[in-house]
C-alpha positions in Angstrom: -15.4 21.9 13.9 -18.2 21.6 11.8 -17.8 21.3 8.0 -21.0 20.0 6.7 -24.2 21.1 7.7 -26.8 18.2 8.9 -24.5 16.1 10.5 -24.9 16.0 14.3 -23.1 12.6 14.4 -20.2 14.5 12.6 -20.1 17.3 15.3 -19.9 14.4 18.2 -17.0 12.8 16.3 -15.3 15.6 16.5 -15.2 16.8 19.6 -14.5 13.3 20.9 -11.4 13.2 18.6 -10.4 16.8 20.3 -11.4 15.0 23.8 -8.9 12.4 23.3 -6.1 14.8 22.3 -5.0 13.4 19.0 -2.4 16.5 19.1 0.3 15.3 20.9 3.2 17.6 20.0 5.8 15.8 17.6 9.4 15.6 18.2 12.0 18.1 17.6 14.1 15.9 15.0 10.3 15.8 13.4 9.7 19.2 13.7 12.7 20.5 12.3 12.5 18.2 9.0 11.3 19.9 5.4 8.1 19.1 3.9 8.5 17.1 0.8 5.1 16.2 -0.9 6.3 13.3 -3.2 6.0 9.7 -0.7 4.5 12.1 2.0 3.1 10.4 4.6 0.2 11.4 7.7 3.5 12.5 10.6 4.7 14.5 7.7 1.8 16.4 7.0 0.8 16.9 10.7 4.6 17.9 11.7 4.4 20.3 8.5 1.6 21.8 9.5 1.7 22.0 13.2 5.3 23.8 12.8 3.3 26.0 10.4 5.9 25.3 7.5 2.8 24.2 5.5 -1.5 24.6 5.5 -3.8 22.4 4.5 -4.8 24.5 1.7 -1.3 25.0 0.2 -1.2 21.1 0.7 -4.4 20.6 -1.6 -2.9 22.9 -4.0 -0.2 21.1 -4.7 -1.9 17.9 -5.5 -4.2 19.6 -7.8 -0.8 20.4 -9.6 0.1 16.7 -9.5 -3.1 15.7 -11.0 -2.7 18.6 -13.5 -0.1 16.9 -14.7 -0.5 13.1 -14.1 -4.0 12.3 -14.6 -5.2 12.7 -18.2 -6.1 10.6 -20.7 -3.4 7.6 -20.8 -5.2 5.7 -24.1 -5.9 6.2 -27.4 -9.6 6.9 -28.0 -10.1 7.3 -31.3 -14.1 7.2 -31.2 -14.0 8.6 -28.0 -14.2 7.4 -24.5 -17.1 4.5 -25.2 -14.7 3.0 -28.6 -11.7 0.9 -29.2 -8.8 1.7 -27.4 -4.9 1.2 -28.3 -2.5 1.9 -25.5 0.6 4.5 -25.5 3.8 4.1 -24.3 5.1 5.9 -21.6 1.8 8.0 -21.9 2.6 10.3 -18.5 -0.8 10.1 -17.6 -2.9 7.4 -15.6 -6.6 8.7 -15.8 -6.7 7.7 -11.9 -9.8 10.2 -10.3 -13.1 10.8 -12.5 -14.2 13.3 -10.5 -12.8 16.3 -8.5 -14.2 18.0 -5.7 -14.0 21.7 -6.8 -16.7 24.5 -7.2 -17.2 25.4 -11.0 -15.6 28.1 -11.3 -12.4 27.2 -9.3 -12.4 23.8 -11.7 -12.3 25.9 -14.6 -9.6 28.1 -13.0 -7.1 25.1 -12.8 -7.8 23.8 -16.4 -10.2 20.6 -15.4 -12.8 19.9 -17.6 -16.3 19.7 -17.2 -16.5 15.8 -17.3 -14.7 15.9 -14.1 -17.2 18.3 -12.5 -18.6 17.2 -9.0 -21.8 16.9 -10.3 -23.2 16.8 -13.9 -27.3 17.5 -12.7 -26.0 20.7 -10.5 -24.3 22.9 -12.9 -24.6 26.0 -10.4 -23.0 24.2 -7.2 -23.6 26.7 -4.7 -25.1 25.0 -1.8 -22.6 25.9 1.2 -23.5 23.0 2.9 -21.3 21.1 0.7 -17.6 22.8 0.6 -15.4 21.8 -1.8 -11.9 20.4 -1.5 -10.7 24.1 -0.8 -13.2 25.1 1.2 -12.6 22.3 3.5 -9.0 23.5 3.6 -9.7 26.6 4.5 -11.5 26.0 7.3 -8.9 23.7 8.2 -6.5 26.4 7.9 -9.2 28.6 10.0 -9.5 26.5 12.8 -5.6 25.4 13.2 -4.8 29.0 13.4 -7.7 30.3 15.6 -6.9 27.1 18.4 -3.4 25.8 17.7 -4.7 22.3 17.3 -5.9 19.9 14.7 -9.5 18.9 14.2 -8.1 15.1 14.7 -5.8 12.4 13.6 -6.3 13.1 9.8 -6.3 16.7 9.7 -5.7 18.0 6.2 -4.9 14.5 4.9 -5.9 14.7 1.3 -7.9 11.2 0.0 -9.6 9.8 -2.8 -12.7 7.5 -2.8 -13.8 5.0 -4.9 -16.5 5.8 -6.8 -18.6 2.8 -6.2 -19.2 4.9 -2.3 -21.7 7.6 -1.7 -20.8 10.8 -1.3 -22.9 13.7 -0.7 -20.7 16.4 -2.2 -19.6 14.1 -5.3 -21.4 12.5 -8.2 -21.4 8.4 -7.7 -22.3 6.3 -10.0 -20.0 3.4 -9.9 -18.0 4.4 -13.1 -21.3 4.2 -15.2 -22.4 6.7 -17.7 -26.0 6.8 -16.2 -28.7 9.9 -16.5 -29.5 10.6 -12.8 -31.6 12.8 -12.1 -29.8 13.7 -9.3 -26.6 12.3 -9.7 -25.3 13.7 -6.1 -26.2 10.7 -3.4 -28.6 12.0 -0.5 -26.0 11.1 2.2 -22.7 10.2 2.7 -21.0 6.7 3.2 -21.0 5.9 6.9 -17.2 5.6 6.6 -16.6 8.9 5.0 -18.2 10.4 7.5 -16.0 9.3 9.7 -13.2 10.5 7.4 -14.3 14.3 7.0 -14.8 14.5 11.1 -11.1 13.4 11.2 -10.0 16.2 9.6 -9.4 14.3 5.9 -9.8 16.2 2.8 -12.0 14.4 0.2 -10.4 15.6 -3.2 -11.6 13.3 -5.6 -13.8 10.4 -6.5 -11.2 8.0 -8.0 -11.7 5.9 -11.2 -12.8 2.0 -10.9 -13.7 -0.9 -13.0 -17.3 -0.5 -13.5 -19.6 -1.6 -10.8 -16.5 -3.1 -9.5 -15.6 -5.6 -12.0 -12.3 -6.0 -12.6 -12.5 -4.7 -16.5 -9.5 -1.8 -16.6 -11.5 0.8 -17.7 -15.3 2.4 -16.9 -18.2 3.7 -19.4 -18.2 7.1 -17.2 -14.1 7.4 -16.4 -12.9 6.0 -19.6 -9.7 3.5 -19.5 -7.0 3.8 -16.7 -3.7 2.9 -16.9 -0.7 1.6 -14.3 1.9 4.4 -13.5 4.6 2.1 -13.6 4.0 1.1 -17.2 1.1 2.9 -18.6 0.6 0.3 -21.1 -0.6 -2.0 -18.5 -3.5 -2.8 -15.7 -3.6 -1.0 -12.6 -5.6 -4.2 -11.9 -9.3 -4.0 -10.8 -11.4 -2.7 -9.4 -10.2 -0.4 -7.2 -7.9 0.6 -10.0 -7.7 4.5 -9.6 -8.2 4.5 -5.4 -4.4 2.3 -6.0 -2.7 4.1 -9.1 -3.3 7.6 -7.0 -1.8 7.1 -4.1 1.3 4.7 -6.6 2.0 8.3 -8.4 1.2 10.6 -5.4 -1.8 12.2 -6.7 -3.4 12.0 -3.1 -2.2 10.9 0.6 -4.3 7.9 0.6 -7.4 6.4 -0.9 -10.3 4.4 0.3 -11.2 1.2 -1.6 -13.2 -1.7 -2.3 -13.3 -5.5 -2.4 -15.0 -8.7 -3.1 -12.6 -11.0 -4.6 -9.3 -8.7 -5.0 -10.3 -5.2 -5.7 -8.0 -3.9 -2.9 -5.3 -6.2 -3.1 -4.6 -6.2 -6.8 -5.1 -2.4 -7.0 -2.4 -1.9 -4.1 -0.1 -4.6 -5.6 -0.2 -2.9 -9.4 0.8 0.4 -7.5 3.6 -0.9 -5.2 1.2 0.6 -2.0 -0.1 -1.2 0.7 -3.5 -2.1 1.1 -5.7 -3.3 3.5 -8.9 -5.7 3.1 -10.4 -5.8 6.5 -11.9 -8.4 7.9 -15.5 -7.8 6.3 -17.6 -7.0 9.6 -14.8 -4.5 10.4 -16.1 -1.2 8.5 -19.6 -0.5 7.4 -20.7 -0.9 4.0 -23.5 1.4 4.3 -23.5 4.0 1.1 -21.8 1.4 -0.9 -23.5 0.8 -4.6 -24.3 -3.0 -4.7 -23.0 -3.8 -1.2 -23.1 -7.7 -0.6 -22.1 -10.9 1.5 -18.3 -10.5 -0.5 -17.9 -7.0 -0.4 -15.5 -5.1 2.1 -14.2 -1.4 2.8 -10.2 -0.9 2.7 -7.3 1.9 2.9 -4.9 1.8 0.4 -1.7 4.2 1.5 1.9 4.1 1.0 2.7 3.1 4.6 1.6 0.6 6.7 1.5 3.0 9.3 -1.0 5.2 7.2 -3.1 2.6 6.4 -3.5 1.3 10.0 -3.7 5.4 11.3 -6.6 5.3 7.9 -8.4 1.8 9.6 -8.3 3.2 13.3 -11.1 6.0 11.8 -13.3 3.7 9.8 -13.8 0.7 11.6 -16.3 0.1 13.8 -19.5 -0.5 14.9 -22.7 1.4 12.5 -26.0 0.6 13.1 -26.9 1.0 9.4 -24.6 -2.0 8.4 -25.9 -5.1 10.3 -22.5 -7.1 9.8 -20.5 -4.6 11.8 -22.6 -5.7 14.9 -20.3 -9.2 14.7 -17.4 -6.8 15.6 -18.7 -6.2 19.3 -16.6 -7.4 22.0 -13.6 -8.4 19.2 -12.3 -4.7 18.5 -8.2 -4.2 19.9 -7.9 -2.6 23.1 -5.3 0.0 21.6 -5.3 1.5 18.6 -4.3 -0.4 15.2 -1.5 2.5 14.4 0.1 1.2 17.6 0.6 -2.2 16.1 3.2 -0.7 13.6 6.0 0.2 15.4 7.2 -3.1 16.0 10.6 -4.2 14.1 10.6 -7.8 15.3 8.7 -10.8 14.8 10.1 -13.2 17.6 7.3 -15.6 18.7 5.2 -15.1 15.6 4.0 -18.1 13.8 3.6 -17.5 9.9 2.3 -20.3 7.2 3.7 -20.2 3.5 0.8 -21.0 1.4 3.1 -23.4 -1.2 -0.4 -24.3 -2.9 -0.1 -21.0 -4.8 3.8 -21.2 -5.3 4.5 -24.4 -6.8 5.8 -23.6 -9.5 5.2 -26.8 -11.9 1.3 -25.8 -11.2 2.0 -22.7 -13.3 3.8 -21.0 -16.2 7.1 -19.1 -16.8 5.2 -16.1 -16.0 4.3 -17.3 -12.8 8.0 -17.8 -11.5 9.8 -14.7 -10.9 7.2 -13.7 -8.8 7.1 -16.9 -6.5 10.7 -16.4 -6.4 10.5 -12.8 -5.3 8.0 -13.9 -2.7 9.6 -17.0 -1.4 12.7 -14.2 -0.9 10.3 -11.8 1.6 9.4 -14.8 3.5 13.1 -15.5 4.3 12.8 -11.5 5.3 10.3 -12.6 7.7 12.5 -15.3 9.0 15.5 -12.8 9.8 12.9 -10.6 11.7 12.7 -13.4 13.8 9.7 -15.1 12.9 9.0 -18.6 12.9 8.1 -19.9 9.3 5.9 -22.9 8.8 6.7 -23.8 5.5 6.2 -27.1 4.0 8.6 -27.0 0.9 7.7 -29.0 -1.9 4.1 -30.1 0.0 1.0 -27.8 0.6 0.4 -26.0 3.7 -3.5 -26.9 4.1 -4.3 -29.6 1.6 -4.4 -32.4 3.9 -5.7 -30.4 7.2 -8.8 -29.4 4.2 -9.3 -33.6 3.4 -10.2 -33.8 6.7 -12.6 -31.1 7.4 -14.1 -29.7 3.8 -16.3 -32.4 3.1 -18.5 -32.5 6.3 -18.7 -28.4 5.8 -18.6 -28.2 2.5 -21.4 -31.1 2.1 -24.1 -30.1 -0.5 -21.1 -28.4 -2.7 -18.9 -31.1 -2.6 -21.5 -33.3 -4.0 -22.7 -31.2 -6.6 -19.0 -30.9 -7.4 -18.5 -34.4 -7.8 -21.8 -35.9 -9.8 -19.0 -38.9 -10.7 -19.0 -40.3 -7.0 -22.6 -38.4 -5.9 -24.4 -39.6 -8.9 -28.4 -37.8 -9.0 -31.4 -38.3 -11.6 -33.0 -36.0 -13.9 -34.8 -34.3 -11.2 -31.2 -33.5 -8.8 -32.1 -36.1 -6.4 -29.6 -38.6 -5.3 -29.7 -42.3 -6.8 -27.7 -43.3 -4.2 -26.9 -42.7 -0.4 -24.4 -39.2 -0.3 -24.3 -39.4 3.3 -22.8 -42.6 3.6 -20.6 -41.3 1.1 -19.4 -38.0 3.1 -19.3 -40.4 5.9 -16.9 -42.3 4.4 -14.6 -39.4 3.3 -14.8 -38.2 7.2 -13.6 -41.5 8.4 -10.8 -41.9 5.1 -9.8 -38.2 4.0 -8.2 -40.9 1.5 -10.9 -41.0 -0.3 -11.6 -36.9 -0.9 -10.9 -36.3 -4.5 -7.2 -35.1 -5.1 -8.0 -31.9 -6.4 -10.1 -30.8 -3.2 -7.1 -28.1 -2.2 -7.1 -24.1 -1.5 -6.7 -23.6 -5.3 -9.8 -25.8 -6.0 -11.7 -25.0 -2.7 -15.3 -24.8 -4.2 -17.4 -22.0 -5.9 -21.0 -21.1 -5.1 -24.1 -20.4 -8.4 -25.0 -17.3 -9.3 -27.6 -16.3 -6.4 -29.0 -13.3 -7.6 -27.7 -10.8 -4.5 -26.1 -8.7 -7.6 -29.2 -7.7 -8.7 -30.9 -7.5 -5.1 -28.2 -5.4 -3.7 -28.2 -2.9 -6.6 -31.6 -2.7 -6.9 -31.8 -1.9 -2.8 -29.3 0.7 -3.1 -31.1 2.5 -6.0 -34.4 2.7 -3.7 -32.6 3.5 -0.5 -31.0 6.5 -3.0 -34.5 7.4 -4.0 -33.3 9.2 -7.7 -36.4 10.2 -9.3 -34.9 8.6 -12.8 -32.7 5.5 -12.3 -34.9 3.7 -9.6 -33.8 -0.3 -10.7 -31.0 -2.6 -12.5 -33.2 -2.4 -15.4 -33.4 1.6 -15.3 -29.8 1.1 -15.6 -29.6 -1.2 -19.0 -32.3 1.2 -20.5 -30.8 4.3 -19.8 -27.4 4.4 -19.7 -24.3 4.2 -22.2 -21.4 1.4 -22.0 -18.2 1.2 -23.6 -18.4 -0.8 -26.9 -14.8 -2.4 -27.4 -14.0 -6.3 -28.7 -10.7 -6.3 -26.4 -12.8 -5.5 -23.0 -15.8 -7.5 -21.6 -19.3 -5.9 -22.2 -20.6 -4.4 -19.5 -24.2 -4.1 -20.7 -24.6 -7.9 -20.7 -23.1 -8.1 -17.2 -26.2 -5.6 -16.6 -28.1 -8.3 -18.4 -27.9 -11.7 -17.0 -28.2 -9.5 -13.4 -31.5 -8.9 -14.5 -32.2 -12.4 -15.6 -31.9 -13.6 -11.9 -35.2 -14.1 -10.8 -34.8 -15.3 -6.9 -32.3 -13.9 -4.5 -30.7 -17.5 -3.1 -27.4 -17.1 -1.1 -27.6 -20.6 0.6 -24.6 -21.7 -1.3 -22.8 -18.8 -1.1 -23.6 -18.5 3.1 -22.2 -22.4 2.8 -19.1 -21.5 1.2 -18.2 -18.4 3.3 -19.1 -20.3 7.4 -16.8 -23.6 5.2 -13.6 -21.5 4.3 -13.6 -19.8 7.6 -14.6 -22.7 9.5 -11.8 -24.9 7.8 -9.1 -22.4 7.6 -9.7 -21.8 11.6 -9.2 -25.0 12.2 -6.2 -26.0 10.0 -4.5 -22.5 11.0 -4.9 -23.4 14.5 -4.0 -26.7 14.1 -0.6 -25.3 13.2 -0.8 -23.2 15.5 -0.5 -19.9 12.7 -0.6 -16.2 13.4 -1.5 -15.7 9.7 0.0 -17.1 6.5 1.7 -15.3 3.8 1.9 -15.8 -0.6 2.4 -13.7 -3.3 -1.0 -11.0 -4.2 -0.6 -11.8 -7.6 1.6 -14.6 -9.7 1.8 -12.7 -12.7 2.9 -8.7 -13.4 0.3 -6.6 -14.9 -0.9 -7.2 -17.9 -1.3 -5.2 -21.1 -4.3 -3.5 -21.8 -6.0 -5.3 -24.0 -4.9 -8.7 -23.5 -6.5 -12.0 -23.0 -6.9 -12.9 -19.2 -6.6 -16.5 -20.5 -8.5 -19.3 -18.1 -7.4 -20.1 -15.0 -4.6 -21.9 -13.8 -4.6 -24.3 -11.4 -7.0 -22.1 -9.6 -5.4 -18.4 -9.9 -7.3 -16.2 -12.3 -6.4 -15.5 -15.3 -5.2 -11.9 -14.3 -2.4 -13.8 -12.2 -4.5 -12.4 -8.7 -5.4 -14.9 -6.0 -8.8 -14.1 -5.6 -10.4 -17.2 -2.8 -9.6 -16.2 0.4 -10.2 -12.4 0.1 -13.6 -13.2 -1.2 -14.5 -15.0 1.8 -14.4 -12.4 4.6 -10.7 -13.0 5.8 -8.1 -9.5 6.4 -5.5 -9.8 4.2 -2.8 -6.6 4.3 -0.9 -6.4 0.9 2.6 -5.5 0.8 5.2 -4.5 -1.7 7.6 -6.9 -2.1 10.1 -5.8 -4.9 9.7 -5.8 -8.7 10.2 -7.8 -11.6 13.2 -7.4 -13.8 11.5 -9.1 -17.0 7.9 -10.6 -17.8 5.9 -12.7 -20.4 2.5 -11.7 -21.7 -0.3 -13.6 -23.0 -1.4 -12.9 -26.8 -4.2 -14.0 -29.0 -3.0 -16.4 -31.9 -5.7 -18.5 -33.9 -2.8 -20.9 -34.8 -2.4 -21.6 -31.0 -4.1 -24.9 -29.6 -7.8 -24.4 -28.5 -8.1 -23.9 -25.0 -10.3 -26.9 -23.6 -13.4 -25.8 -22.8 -13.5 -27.9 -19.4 -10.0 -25.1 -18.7 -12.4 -22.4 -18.2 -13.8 -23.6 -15.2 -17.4 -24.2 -13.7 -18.5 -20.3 -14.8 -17.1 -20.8 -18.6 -14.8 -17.6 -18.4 -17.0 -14.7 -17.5 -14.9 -12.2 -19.3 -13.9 -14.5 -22.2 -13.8 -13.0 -25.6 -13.7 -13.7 -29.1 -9.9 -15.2 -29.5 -9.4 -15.7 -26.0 -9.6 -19.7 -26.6 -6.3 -19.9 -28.3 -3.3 -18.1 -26.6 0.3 -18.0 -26.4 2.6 -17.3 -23.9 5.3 -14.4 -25.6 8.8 -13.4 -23.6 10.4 -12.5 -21.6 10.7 -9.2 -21.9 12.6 -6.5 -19.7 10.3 -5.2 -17.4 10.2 -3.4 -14.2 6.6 -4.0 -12.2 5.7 -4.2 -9.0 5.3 -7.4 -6.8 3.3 -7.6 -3.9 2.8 -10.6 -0.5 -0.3 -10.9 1.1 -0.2 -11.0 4.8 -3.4 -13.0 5.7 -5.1 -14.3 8.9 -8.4 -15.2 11.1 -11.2 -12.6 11.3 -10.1 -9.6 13.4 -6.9 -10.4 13.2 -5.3 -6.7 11.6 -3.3 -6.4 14.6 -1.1 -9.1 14.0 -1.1 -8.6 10.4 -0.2 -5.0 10.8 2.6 -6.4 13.5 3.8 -8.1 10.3 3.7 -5.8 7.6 5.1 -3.1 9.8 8.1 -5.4 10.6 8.8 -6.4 7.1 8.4 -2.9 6.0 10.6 -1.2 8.0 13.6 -3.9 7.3 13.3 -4.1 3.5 11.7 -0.8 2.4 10.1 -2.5 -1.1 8.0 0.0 -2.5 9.4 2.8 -5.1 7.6 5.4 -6.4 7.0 5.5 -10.5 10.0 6.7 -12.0 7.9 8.9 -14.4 5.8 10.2 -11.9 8.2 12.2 -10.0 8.1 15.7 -8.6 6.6 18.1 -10.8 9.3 21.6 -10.5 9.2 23.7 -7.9 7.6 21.1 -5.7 8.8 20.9 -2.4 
């Protein structure tokens, strides 16, 4: 079935997913079950549909109700959407999708306004190449009842999409208030491409830090807010792709990361999320794609997510990364890796370097706690747990191997024992040096561990990537980085980070360099190969995030012992690696971090080799306050080798099915009359 006009590739997808007859009848027990939308996962909707107790259309409807209700404005803007912001308790609302995929007039129909049009430049939005949300339904509907089948293994699965990815139909700007000329993309993302020949219904572009930073709130989208306290961070940046799916505004979502943009997101949300392996799914269509950047599901399921993954990934000619993919793919599909319920034979690795808690704070340990509880979980599934107690996991397996790969960073790290003159150029011999740390890992400095791993300089791919996508786009207006700091409008807040100087000291690069950051990425996987087989581990395991959410608002404060200030582990994610993110249970109290000028000055040397590059006025002197009753979600990263998802989702499946973690937002239930 052809939806979109233009799209051979779309047409072939198609009829290969009809070829390889994704509609296997479901069971009778399934068949004979009620369709209930809140927590509703991919089987439901298919049974539902295929036993003709619900359409596709009626199933779009009933979002639309849901985000009727759920996704308004969750802040205070009392100068409007670009001021000051103070937060509301128990505000109902989580300002989750910015823009919805509906024709004018049926928008205006269901009460949206026109800030959440599909597209700002096209007020008539009439071109039936591009059917809207309902449209798509319809035909859908059309095609289930002329054939008796489903267009494929996502048919009439409603999703949201991170508007940092192109689509054709939608407006994307990567949560930036920016004049386009034509604000609509020429093309689709490779990946959503993939989704609408499935059968998936794109509703919505959902709501993200801008230009994926991990800032809580966008120039364009406004501020958005977690549906389990809507005081707090639905964590960044995929923050609206994670708090829809939390309150069951869509099926699924499709998300984003470099550092932790999926994982925090799903974490916040209590969903699972998965950051693939980053030559898994093409990046193609993605504003300010780069080295770092990767293409995720988040769902409520494991199951969903994987059924989400089996559609995306793959080979695409237009993302050169994907090509390292060939010959490494599973044999079967990655939804087949979830039905397991037992873990016998499967090796998994505590990673105590991010759970000790005398590295931390008070905030830090319920969490651990909570985490160190799921990996016992894992141990009654039958798993066998490598866990080195009061030690670390890979500090002394990293002594060994770092400093050879690490080389030219671990010098420039340690000017101390690698001494250079005015010009950078060693005073003394650093090979002998790095020969002597091979031969004695004694003599590695002591804080050479996963939390203190190494960072790369700035290398200017921010600005090169951006400024790539923006000519591949081809907008007649907004043609560079620097377009974008002349023309557009940013929110203007002292409790968020200014986006307009992020902008800024892009533009200041002057050289696209990624040596260090190519050093980094081949050293972390190199090393973590290595040590991981040396212990012969299936994947390792450690909480997403060491502290809850945190208010709106608030200070991050500087790192810790090499978490970030948010309380997200952001290291391994950034270097390539699958993690899948779990829920894991939920707090019952938590502290938060305040500004006090009459606290102690933070030392400078605290904030690390980048200074803080959200810091604000105040944020040097902070106070820990609590504890405080408080019920937010916790999540465990389930981590591994590159192209390792099926073992992952092995594990996340298993551990799903035998503690059932996640609950849905108690004040985003069922709306009446919802089935």
């Amino acid at each position: 079935m052809k939806l979109y006009s233009g799209k051979s590739s779309l047409k072939k997808m198609a009829s290969v997913f009809l070829l390889l007859a994704f509609n296997l009848q479901l069971s009778h027990a399934a068949a004979a079950a009620e369709f209930h939308l809140e927590e509703a996962t991919i089987s439901d909707i298919r049974a539902a549909i295929l036993n003709k107790k619900l359409t596709a259309t009626q199933l779009v409807e009933l979002y639309l109700k849901r985000i009727k209700a759920y996704n308004g404005t969750c802040v205070n803007e009392p100068q409007g959407i670009l001021g000051p912001i103070t937060t509301i308790p128990n505000a109902g609302q989580i300002n989750a999708l910015v823009t919805l995929n509906l024709r004018p007039a049926v928008r205006k129909a269901w009460g949206f306004d026109d800030r959440k049009a599909r597209s700002l430049t096209d007020a008539m939005d009439d071109s039936a190449a591009m059917p809207d949300a309902l449209e798509v339904a319809a035909a859908l509907d059309k095609h289930f009842a002329k054939t008796g089948k489903l267009v494929g293994p996502l048919h009439g699965v409603v999703m949201a999409i991170k508007d940092q990815y192109d689509t054709l139909d939608m407006r994307t700007t990567s949560g930036a208030d920016v004049p386009y000329a034509n604000d609509r993309p020429p093309e689709d993302s490779t990946f959503v491409e993939r989704l609408r020949a499935a059968g998936a219904i794109i509703i919505a572009k959902s709501n993200l830090g801008e230009y994926a930073s991990g800032v809580p709130r966008s120039s364009y989208g406004g501020t958005f807010c977690n549906p389990y306290d809507t005081e707090r961070s639905p964590l960044g940046s995929s923050s609206g792709s994670g708090s829809a799916v939390g309150a069951n505004l869509v099926t699924c979502s499709i998300a984003e990361e470099s550092g932790s943009s999926i994982r925090g997101p799903a974490s916040a949300a209590s969903t699972v999320g998965i950051s693939a392996t980053q030559e898994l799914v093409s990046r193609k269509g993605m504003v300010q794609y780069g080295i770092n950047t990767r293409v995720g599901p988040i769902c409520r399921t494991v199951k969903d997510a994987a059924k989400v993954l089996d559609v995306i990934a793959g080979y695409d000619p237009k993302d050169e990364l994907t090509a390292f993919g060939g010959g490494r793919m599973p044999s079967a599909s990655y939804e087949s890796m979830t039905d397991s319920k037992r873990l016998d034979g499967v090796r998994i690795g505590v990673v105590r370097e991010y759970m000790h808690k005398k590295l931390f704070t008070k905030a830090d340990e319920q969490t651990i706690d909570i985490v160190s509880a799921a990996v016992n979980d894992l141990k009654k599934l039958g798993a066998t747990i490598v866990d080195p107690g009061e030690g670390d996991l890979f500090t002394s397996c990293i002594r060994k191997y770092a400093p050879q790969n690490l080389n030219v960073l671990l010098t420039t790290r340690y000017p101390e024992l690698f001494p250079v003159d005015a010009n950078g150029n060693p005073t003394v011999d650093h090979t002998s040096k790095l020969l002597d740390m091979k031969m004695n890992p004694d003599l590695v400095p002591a804080n050479l561990t996963l939390r203190e791993f190494g960072t790369a300089a700035p290398d200017g791919q921010n600005k090169y990537m951006l400024n790539l996508y923006l000519r591949e786009r081809g907008d007649a207006k907004i043609k560079s980085n620097a377009d974008l700091i002349a023309y557009s409008k940013f929110h203007q807040d002292p409790t968020f980070p200014d986006r307009k100087k992020a902008r800024e000291n892009a533009e200041k690069m002057l050289e696209l360099n990624m040596a260090e950051r190519m050093l980094l990425r081949f050293s972390v996987q190199q090393v973590m190969t290595q040590c991981m087989t040396e212990q012969k581990l299936d994947a390792i395991v450690y909480p997403t995030s060491n502290i809850a959410p945190t208010k709106l608002g608030s200070p991050a404060g500087p790192p810790v012992n090499g978490r970030s200030g948010t309380g997200v582990w952001t290291f391994i994610g950034a270097q390539g690696l699958p993690v899948v993110t779990v829920p894991a249970g939920f707090t019952t109290e938590t502290y938060d971090l305040i500004r006090d000028p009459s606290a102690p000055q933070t030392p400078e040397s605290a904030w690390g080799t980048r200074g803080g590059e959200n810091r604000l006025a105040g944020d040097d002197r902070t106070r820990l306050t609590g504890p405080f009753p408080a019920k937010l979600p916790v999540a465990m990263d389930i981590a591994g080798l590159p192209f390792s998802e099926p073992v992952l989702l092995k594990i996340a499946a298993a551990y799903e099915a035998a503690t059932k973690r996640r609950e849905p937002p108690a004040a985003f239930g069922p709306l009446a009359g919802e089935p």
